[in-house]
C-alpha positions as CSV (number, residue, x, y, z in Angstrom):
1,X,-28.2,180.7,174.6
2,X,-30.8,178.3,173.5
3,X,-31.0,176.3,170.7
4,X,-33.8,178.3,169.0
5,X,-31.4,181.3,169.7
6,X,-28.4,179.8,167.9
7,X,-30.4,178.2,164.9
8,X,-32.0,182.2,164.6
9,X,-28.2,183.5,164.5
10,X,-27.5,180.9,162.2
11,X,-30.5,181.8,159.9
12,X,-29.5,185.7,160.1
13,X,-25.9,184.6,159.4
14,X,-26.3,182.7,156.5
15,X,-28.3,185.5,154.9
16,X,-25.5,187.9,155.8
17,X,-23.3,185.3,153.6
18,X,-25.7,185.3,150.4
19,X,-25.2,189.2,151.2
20,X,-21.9,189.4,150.9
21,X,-21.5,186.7,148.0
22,X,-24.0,188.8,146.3
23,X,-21.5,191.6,147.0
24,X,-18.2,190.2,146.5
25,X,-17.5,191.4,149.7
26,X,-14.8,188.8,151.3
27,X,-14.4,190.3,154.7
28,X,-18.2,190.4,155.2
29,X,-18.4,186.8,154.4
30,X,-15.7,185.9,156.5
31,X,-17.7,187.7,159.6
32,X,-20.9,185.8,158.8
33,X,-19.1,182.0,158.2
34,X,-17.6,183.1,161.9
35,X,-20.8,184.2,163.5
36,X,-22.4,181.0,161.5
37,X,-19.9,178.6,162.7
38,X,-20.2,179.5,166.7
39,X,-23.5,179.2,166.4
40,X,-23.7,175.7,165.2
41,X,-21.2,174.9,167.4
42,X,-23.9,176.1,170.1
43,X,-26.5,173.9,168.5
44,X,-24.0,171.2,168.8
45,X,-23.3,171.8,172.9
46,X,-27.2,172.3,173.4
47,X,-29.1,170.0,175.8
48,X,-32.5,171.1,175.6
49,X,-34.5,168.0,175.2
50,X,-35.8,167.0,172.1
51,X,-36.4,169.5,169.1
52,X,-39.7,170.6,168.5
53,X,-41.5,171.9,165.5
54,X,-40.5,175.8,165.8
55,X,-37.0,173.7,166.0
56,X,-37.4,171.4,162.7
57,X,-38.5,174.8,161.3
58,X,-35.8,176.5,161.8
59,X,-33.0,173.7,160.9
60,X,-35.0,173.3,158.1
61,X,-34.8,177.2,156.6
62,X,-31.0,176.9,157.5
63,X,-30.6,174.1,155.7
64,X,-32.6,176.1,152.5
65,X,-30.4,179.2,152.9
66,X,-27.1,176.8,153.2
67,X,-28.2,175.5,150.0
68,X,-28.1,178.9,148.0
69,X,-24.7,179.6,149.7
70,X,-23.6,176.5,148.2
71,X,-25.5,177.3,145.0
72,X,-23.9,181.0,144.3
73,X,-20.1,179.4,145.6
74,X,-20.6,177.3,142.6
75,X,-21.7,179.6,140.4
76,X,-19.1,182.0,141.0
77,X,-16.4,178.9,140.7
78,X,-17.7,177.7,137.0
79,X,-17.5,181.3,136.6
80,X,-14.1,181.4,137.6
81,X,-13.2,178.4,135.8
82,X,-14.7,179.7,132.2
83,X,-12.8,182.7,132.6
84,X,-9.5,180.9,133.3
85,X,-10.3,178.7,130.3
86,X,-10.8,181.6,128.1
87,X,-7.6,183.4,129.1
88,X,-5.6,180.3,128.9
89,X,-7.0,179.7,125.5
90,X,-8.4,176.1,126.9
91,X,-11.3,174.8,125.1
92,X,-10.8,170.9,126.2
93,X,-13.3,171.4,129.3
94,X,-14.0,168.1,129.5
95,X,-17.2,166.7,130.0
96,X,-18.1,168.3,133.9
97,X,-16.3,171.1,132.7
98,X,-18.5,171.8,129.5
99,X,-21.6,171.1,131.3
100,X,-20.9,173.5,133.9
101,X,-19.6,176.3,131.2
102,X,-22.4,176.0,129.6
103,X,-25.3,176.5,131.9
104,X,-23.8,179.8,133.4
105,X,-22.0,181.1,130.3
């Protein structure tokens, strides 16, 4: 497999993880971080020469997508974390705490 292949799989992967974070669906997610992570590790063992536009493209639309995985996986922890706040009857946040509470409340 190339490394255009592998950053392709990666792409598809990582939209198959805002799919299933979208979804709630754990063992979907879990399939696509697997698939994701060979894939880089492919990347990582690849020897073909230097990178080359279609290349910086692609790493570059990864690197998008990985940043609204990362985006809804904190969303869905400040949800988390309000919720377990309300339950607990906890309304010291603290200052990261409040900040976060209050932009997704």
């Amino acid at each position: 497999m190339t490394r255009r292949d592998a950053l392709v799989r990666v792409i598809d992967a990582l939209h198959a993880e805002i799919a299933a974070l979208k979804a709630n669906d754990v063992a979907g997610l879990e399939r696509a971080t697997r698939t994701k992570l060979v894939a880089i590790d492919t990347i990582a063992a690849a020897r073909d020469g230097a990178p080359t536009p279609d290349i910086r493209a692609l790493a570059e639309e990864a690197h998008r997508l990985n940043e609204t995985c990362r985006i809804y996986v904190n969303l869905m922890s400040a949800n988390v974390r309000r919720r377990l706040q309300q339950l607990t009857g906890d309304g010291a946040t603290g200052y990261r705490g409040a900040a976060l509470a209050g932009s997704f409340a």
